[in-house]
C-alpha positions, 0 to 999 in steps of 0.5 A: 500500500505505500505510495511512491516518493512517501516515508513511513515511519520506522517498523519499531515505531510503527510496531509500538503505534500498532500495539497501542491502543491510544496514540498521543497526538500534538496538531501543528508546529505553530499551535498551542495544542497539548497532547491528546489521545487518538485512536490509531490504525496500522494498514500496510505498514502505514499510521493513520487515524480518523478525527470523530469531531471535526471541530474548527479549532481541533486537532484534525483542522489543525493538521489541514493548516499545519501539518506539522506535529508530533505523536507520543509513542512510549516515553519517545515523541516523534516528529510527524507531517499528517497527510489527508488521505484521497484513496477510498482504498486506503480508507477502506483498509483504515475502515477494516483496521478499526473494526479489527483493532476496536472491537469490544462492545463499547467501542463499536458505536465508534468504529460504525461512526468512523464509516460515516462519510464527514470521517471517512474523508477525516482520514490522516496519514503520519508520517516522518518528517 
């Protein structure tokens, strides 16, 4: 699934990102914001995550304006360019990594909002910069 001329994060990193069920995410190089907790998915080797408020001044407008960051893995932040994703193939796969990593009975309702259409297209790559 990776495109050429993109970078992906280390195989460790993306392992530790893999394995966590809560990605600590900073938006933009410019912003105030703190660290917040996302829920991350790994298809092919690659980061992603979907934003579920979509709120103007949250952490998904904010990679739109700056797509500079940083994610937490471990005790280890990670500097990072957020890339929204176009390929309905890949927001399929994001779609399948949710339903696979999420599934206990209180996440659901979650993983069924995230195939909404305004999250579906809420879709964001990591990677290195």
């Amino acid at each position: 699934m990776p495109s050429a001329g993109s970078r992906t994060l280390s195989r460790p990193i993306v392992a530790a990102i893999d394995a966590a069920r809560i990605l600590g995410v900073r938006a933009g190089f410019r912003s105030d914001h703190r660290f917040i907790g996302v829920w991350p998915v790994v298809a092919g080797g690659r980061v992603f995550a979907r934003s579920w408020s979509l709120n103007p001044d949250g952490w998904y407008r904010t990679f739109l304006d700056d797509p500079r960051g940083t994610i937490q893995v471990g005790e280890r932040e990670v500097r990072i360019r957020a890339v929204p994703v176009r390929s309905e193939r890949i927001r399929d796969a994001v779609e399948q990594g949710y339903a696979a990593k999420y599934p206990t009975a209180g996440s659901r309702g979650y993983v069924r909002g995230f195939r909404s259409r305004r999250r579906r297209e809420a879709t964001l790559e990591f990677i290195p910069r």
